[in-house]
DSSP file (Angstrom, degrees, kcal/mol; ACC not computed):
  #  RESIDUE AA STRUCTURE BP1 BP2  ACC     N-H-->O    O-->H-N    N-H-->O    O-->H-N    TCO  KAPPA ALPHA  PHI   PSI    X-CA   Y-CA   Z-CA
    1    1 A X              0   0    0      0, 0.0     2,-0.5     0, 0.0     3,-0.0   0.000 360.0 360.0 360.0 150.4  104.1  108.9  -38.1
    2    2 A X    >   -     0   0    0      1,-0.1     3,-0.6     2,-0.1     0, 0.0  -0.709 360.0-109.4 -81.4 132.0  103.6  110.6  -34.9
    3    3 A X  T 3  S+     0   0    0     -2,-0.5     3,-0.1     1,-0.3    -1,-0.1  -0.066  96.9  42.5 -49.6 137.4  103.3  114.4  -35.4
    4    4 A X  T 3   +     0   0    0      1,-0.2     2,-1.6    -3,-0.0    -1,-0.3   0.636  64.6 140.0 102.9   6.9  106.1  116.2  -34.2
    5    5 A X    <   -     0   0    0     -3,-0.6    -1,-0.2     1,-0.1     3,-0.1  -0.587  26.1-176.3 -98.5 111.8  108.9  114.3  -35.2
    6    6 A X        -     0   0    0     -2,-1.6    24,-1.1     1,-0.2     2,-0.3   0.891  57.6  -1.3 -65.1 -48.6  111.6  116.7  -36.3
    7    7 A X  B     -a   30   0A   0     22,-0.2     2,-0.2     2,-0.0    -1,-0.2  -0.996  57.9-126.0-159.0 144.6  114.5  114.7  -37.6
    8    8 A X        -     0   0    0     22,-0.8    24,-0.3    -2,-0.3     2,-0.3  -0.510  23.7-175.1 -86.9 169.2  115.7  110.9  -38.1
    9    9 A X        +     0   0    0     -2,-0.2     2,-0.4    22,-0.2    24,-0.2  -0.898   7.7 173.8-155.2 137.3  119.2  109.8  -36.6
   10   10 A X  B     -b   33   0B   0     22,-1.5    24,-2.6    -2,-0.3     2,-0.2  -0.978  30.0-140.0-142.6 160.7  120.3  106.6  -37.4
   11   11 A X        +     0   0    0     -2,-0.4     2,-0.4    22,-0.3    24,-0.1  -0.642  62.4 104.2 -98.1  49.1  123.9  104.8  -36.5
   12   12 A X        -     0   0    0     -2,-0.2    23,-0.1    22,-0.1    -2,-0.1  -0.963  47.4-168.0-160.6 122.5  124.7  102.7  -39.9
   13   13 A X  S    S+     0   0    0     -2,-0.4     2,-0.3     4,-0.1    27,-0.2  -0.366  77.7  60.0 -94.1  47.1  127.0  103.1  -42.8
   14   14 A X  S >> S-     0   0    0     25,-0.1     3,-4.6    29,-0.1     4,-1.1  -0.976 115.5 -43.7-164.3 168.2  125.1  100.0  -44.8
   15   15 A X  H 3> S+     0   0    0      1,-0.4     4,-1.0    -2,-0.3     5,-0.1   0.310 130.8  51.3  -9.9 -48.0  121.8   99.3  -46.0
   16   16 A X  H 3> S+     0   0    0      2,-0.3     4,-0.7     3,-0.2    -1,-0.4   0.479 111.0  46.3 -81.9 -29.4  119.8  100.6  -42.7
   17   17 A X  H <> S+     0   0    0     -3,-4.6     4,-2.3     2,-0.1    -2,-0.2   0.794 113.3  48.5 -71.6 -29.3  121.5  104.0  -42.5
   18   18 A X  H  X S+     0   0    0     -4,-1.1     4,-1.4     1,-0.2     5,-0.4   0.772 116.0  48.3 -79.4 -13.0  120.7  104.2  -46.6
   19   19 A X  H  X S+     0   0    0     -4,-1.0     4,-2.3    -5,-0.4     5,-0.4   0.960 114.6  47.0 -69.4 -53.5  116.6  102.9  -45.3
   20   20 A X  H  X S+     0   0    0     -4,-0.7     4,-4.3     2,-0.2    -2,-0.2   0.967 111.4  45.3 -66.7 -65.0  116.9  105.6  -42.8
   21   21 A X  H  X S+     0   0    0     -4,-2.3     4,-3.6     1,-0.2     5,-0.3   0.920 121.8  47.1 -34.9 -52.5  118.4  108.8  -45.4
   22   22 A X  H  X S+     0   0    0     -4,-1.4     4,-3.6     1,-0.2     5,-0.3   0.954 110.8  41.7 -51.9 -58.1  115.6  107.6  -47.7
   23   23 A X  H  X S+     0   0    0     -4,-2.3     4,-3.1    -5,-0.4     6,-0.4   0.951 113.0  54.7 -54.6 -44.5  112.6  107.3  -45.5
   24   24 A X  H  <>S+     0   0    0     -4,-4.3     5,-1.5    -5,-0.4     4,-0.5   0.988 119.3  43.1 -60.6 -53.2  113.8  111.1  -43.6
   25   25 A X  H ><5S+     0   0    0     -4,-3.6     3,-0.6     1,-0.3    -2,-0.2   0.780 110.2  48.1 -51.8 -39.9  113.6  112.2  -47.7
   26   26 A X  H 3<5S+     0   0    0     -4,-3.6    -1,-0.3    -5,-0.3    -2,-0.2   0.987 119.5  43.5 -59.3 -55.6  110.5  110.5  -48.8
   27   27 A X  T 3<5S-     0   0    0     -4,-3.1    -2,-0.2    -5,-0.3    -1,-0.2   0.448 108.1-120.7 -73.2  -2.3  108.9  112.2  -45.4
   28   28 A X  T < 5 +     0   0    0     -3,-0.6    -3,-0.2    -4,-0.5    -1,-0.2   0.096  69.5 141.5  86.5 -26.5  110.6  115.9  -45.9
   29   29 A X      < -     0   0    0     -5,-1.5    -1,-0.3    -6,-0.4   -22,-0.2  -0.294  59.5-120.2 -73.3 141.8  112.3  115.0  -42.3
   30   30 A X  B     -a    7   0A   0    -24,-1.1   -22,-0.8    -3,-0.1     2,-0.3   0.272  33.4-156.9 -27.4 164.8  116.0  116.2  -41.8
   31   31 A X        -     0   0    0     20,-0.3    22,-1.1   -24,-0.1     2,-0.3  -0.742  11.9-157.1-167.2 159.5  118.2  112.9  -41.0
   32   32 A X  E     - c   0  53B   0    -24,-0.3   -22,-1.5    -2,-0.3     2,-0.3  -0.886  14.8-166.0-123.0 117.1  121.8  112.8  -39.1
   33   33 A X  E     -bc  10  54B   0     20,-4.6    22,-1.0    -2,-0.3     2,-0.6  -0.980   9.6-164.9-106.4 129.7  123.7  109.4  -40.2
   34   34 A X  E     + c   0  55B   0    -24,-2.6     2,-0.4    -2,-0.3    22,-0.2  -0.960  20.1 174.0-118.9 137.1  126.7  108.5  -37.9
   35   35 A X  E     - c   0  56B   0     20,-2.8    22,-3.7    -2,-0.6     2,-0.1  -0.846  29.5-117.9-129.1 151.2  128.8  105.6  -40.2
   36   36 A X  E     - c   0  57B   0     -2,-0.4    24,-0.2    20,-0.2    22,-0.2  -0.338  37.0 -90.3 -80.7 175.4  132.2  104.3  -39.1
   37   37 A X  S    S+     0   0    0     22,-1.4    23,-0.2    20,-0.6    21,-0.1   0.262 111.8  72.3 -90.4   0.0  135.1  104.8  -41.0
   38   38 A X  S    S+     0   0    0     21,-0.5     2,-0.3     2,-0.0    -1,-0.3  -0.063  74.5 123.3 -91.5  18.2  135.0  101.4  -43.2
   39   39 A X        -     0   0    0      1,-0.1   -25,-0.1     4,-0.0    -4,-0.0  -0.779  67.9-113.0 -80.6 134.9  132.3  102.7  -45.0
   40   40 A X     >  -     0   0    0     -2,-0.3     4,-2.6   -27,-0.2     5,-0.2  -0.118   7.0-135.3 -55.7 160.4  132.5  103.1  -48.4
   41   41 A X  H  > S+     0   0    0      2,-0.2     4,-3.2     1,-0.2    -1,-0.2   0.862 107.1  58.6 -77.7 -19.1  132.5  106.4  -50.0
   42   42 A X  H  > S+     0   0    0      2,-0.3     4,-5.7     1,-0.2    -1,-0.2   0.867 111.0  42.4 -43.1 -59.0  129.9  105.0  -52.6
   43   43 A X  H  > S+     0   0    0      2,-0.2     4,-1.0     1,-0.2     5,-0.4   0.991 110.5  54.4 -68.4 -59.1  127.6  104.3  -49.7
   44   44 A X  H  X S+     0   0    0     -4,-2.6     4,-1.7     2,-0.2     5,-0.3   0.969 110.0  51.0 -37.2 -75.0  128.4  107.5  -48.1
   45   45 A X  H >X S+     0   0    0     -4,-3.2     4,-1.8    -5,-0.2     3,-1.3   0.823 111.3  42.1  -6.3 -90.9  127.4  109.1  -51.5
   46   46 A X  H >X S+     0   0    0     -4,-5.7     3,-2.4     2,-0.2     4,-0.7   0.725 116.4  49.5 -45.0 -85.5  123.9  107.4  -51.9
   47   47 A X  H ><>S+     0   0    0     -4,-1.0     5,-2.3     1,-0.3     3,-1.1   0.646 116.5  45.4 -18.6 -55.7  123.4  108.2  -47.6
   48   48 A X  H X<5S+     0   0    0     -4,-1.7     3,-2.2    -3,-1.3    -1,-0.3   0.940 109.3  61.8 -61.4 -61.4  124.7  112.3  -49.0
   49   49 A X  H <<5S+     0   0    0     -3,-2.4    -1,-0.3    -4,-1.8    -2,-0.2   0.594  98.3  51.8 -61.2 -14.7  121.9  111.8  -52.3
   50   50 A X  T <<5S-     0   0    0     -3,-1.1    -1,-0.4    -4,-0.7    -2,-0.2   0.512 122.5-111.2-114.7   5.0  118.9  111.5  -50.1
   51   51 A X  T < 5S+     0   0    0     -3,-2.2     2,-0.4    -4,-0.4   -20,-0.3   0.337  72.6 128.3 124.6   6.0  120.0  114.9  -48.2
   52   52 A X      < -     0   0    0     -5,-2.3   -20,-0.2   -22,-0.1    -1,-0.2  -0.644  56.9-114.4-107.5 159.1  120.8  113.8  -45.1
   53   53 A X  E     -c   32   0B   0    -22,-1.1   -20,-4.6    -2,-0.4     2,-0.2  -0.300  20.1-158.9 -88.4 167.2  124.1  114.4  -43.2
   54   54 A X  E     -c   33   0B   0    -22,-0.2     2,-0.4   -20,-0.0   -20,-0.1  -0.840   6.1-158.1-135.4 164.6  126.2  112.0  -42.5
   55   55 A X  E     -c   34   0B   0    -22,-1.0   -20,-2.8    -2,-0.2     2,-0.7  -0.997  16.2-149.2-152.7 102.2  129.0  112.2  -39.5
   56   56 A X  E     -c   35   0B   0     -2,-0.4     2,-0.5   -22,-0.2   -20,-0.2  -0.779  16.1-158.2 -75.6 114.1  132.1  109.6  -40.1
   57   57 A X  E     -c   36   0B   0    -22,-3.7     2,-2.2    -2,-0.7   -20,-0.6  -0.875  21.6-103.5-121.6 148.1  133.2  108.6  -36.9
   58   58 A X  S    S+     0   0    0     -2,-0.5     2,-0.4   -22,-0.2   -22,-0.1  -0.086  83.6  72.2 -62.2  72.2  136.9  107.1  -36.2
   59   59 A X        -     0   0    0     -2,-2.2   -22,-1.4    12,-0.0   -21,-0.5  -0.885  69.1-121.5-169.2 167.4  136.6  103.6  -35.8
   60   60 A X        -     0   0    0     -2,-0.4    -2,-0.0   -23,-0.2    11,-0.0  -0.659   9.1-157.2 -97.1 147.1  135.9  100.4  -37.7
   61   61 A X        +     0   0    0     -2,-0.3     7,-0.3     6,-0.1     6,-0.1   0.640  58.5 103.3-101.2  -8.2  133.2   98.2  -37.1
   62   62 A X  S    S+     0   0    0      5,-0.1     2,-0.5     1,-0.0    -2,-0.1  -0.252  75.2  24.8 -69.8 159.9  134.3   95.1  -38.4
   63   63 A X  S    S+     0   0    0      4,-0.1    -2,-0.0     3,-0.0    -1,-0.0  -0.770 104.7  22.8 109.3-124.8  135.5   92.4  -35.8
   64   64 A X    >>  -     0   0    0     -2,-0.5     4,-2.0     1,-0.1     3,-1.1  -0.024  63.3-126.4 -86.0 156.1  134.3   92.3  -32.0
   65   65 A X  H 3> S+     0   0    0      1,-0.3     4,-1.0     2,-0.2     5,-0.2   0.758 111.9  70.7 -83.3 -10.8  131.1   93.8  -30.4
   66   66 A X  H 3> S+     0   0    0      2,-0.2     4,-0.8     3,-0.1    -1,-0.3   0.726  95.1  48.9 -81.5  -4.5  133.0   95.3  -28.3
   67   67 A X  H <> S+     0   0    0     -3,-1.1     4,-0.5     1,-0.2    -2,-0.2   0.899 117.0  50.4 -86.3 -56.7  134.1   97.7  -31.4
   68   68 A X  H  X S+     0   0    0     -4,-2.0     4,-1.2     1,-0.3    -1,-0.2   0.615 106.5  45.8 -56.0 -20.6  130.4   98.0  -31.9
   69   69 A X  H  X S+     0   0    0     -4,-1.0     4,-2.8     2,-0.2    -1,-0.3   0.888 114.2  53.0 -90.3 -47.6  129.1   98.9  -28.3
   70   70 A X  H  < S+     0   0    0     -4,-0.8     4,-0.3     1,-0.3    -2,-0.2   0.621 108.5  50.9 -94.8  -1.0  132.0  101.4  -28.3
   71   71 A X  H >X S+     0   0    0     -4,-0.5     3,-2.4     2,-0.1     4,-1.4   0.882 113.1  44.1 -72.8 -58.9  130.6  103.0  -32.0
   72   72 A X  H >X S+     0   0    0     -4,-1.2     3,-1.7     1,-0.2     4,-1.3   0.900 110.0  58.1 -51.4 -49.5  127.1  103.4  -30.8
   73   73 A X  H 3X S+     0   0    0     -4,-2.8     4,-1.4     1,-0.3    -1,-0.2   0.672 103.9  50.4 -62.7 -22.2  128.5  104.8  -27.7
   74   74 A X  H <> S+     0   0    0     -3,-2.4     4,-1.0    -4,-0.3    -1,-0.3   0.630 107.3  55.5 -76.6 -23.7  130.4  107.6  -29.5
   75   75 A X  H <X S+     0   0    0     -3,-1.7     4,-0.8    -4,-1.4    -2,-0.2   0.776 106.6  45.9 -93.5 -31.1  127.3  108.5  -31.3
   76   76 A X  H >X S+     0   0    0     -4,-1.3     3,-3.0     2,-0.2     4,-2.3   0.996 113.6  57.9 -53.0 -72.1  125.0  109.1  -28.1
   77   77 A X  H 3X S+     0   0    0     -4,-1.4     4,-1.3     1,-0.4    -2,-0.2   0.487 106.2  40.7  19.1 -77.7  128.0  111.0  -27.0
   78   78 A X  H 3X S+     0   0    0     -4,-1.0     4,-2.2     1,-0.3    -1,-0.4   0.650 114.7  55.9 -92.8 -12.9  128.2  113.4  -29.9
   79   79 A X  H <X S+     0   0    0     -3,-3.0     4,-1.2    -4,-0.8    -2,-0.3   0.867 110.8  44.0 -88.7 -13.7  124.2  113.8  -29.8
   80   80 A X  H  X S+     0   0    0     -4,-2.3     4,-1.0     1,-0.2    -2,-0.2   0.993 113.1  47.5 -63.8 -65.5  124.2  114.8  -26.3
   81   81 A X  H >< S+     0   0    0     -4,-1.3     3,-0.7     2,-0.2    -1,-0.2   0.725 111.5  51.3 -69.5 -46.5  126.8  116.8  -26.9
   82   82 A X  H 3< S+     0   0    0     -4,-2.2    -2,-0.2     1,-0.3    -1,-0.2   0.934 116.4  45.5 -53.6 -80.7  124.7  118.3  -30.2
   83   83 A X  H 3<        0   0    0     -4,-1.2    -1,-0.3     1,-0.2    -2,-0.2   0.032 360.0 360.0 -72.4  -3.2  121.7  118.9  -27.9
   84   84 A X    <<        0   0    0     -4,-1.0    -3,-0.2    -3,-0.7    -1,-0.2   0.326 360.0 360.0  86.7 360.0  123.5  120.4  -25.2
């Protein structure tokens, strides 16, 4: 890992946001998860068990790509917004 890396952020309420919580824990690193709102709360749990926060954001992902473009787009969005 490159030195200097502060925190994970990953975009996934499924298997690849729970890779991401895990990996930030194993390493010590922070992680930020942003899941849509069909996520289970189970999965939200486990994400919550490896320490990292997690950010529900209003929309479903199931269906079109355009649902998806317009998740991801909400999540830049609120990290700009984080990071001023």
């Amino acid at each position: 890992m490159r030195e200097g890396c502060r925190k994970f952020i990953g975009a996934s309420g499924g298997n690849a946001g729970l890779a991401v919580a895990y990996s930030a824990h194993e390493l010590n690193i922070p992680a930020q998860l942003f899941v849509p709102t069909n996520t289970s709360e189970g999965m939200i749990n486990k994400i919550r068990s490896y320490g990292a926060t997690v950010t529900v954001i209003e929309i479903q992902t199931k269906g079109s790509a355009q649902n998806h473009v317009y998740y991801y787009k909400i999540c830049v969005t609120i990290l700009l917004d984080m990071w001023g």
